[in-house]
C-alpha positions, 0 to 999 in steps of 0.5 A, a space after each residue: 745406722 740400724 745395723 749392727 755390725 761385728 767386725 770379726 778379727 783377730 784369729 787363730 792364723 799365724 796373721 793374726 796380729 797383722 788382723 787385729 790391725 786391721 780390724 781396729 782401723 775397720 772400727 775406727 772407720 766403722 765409727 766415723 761413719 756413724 753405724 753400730 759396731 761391736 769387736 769380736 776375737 774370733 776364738 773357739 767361742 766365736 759362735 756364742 759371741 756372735 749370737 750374744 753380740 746379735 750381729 746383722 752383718 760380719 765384717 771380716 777382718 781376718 787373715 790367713 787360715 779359719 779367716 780367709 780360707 772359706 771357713 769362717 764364710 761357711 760358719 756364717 752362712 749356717 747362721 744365715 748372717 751376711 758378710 764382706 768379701 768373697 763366698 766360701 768356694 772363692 775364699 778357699 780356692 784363693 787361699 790355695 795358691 796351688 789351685 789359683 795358679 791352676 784356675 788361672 792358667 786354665 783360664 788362660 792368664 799369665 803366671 810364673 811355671 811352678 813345681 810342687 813338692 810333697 813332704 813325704 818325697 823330701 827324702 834322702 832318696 828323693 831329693 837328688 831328683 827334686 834338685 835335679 828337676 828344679 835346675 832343669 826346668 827353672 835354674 835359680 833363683 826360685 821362690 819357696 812358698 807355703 802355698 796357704 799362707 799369706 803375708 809372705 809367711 813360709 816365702 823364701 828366695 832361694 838363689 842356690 840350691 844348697 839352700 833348696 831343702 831349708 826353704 822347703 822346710 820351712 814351707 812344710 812348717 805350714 803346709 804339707 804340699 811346697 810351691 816352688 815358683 820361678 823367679 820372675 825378675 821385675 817391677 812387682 804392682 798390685 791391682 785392687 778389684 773392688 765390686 761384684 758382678 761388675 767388678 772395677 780395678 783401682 789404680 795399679 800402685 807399684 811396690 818399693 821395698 827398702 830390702 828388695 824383698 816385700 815381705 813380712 816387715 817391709 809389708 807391716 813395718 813403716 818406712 821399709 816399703 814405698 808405693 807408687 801411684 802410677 806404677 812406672 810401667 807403660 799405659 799400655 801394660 796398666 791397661 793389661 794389668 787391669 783387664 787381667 785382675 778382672 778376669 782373675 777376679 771372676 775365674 775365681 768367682 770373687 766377690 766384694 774385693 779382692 788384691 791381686 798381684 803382679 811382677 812385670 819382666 824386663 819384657 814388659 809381661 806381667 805375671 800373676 803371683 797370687 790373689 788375695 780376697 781379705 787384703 790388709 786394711 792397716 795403715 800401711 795397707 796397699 788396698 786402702 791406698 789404691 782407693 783413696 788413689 780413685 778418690 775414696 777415703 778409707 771411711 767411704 771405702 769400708 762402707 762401699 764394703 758393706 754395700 757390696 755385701 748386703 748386695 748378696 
């Protein structure tokens, strides 16, 4: 292939070991598929590089802030280079999960009633109403969350509220603003959307966490995690599942691919916990399995990425 692709990785996000794993694999299947292709360590140097390397298209391949988070997009659009993924307005607002969930309740989807708590209110005199208004409106256990990272960094499961103040501390380790999101009991699945203006779901895969908890480890570590293809949940709910990532997918205005991910109640109503515009391509990644649970490989995969891409 004429075209010369960077497949930019690495990064300066706390995700950035997570990233390198995913670019290597998106090399390796670059390389399979006979294009061109060069790594690039996306550092404070990245602008040189790129223009040393006279990329034609970017390939991300990376995770967490200055990668997902619109920023990276936008550089690439100043050099008026083409990439994979999602636009800058969609990256940044995914990112966020403050804004997704406000985006999707706007839009009329289904996702778990949450508070926000800012870091200057964590205070002596603040606290006993946080507290107070977290039992009131939620009971426990909730989640903890860093709303602008991913891979379930700053995420805690808080089931007392003895523990309620660590957790946010932790959250306000990587970001200013804390997400505190009730707990929805359930079967968590996730829906990869693939596309662009007439975007698809893949088959829904059910997740199996070994700890209970789909965290940091259970994600990246094999064996701590099991996927299943079909979820066990009806068809019905699949169904309902699907429809809802697509519409996520485009109230976001989503692009290329995008995860989105789902914990369905005792009652059988899935809720959206939050989307993902660069999912992991490791080999222990959820998006890869989806695709070669429709019949597409991971080399066929990553070139339909491209495709998408240069549709733009």
């Amino acid at each position: 292939m004429s075209l010369k692709i960077g497949v930019l990785m690495g990064g300066r996000s706390a995700e950035r070991d997570v990233s390198l794993r995913t670019g290597e694999a998106i090399a390796h299947a670059l390389k399979a598929k006979g294009y061109q292709s060069v790594k690039i360590d996306v550092d404070l140097d990245v602008v040189e590089k790129i223009k040393e390397e006279q990329i034609e298209l970017a390939f991300l391949a990376l995770h967490g802030k200055y990668g997902e988070d619109g920023t990276i997009q936008g550089l690439l659009e100043m050099l008026d280079i083409p990439y994979t993924g999602s636009g800058v307005l969609a990256s940044a607002m995914a990112m966020d999960k403050i804004v997704t969930k406000k985006i999707l309740l706007l839009e009329g989807l289904t996702t778990p009633h949450f508070i926000l708590v800012d870091q200057k209110d964590l205070t002596s005199l603040e606290r006993p109403s946080i507290m107070a208004k977290v039992s009131k409106e939620m009971g426990y256990p909730v989640v903890v969350k860093a709303p602008t990272q991913g891979s379930s960094i700053g995420l805690s499961i808080v089931k007392k509220e003895r523990d309620l103040v660590a957790a946010l501390e932790l959250s306000f380790r990587y970001d200013r603003v804390a997400l505190i999101e009730q707990f929805v009991e359930g079967v968590e699945v996730t829906a990869s959307v693939l596309g662009n203006n007439d975007p698809v779901a893949l088959p829904l895969i059910e997740i199996l966490s070994s700890t209970g908890v789909y965290d940091y480890d259970a994600k990246y570590t094999d064996g701590m995690s099991e996927h299943i293809i079909p979820p066990r949940i009806t068809e019905e709910q699949q169904i309902s599942i699907e429809k809802s990532a697509v519409s996520a997918f485009k109230a976001l205005g989503c692009r290329g691919l995008a995860r989105v991910d789902y914990i369905v109640d005792r009652r059988g109503k899935p809720y959206i916990l939050e989307l993902n515009t660069m999912p992991g391509m490791t080999a222990t990644s959820l998006f890869p399995d989806a695709a070669r649970a429709a019949g597409i490989q991971f080399p066929e995969l990553v070139e339909n990425i491209i495709k998408l891409a240069l549709e733009k």
